[in-house]
C-alpha positions as CSV (number, residue, x, y, z in Angstrom):
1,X,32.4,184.4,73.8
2,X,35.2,186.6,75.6
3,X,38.7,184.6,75.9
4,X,40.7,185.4,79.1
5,X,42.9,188.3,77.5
6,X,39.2,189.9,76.9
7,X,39.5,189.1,73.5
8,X,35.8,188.5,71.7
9,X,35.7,185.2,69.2
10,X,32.6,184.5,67.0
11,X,31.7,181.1,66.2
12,X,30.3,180.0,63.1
13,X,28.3,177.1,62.9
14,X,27.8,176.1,59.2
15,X,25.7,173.1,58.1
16,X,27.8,170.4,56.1
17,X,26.7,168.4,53.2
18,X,26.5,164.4,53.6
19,X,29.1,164.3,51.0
20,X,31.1,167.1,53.4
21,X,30.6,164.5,56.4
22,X,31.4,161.3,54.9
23,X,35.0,163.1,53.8
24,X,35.6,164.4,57.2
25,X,34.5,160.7,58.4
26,X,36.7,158.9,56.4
27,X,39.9,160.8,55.9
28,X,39.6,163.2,58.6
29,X,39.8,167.3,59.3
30,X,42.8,168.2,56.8
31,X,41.8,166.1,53.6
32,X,38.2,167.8,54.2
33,X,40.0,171.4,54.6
34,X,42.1,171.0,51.2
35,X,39.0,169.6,49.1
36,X,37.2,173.1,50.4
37,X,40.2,175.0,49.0
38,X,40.6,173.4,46.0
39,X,37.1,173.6,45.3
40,X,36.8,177.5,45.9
41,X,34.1,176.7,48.3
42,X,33.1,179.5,50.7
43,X,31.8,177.9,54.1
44,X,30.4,181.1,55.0
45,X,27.7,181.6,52.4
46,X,24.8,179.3,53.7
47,X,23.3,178.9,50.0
48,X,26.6,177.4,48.7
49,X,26.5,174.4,46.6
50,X,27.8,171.2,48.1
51,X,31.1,170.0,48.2
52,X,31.8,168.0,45.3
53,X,32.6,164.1,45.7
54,X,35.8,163.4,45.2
55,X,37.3,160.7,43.2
């Protein structure tokens, strides 16, 4: 995808987790952002565990 300054941006489409959804659901994009940080979790790697729940 070229931007109008002919800049290139790649999209990365990663499958989430229910547990990943629910979060996102419920308490929306930045609650599900910090539990990825805090839980090391690399969205990138398609083989990665699931998010923990989180209490």
């Amino acid at each position: 995808m070229t931007g109008p300054a002919g800049e290139t941006n790649f999209c990365l489409l990663v499958p989430a987790y229910e547990v990943e959804a629910d979060l996102l659901a419920s308490r929306g994009p930045e609650q599900l952002y910090d539990a990825l940080e805090e839980q090391d979790v690399d969205i990138s790697d398609l083989r990665r565990e699931a998010l923990r729940a989180r209490i």
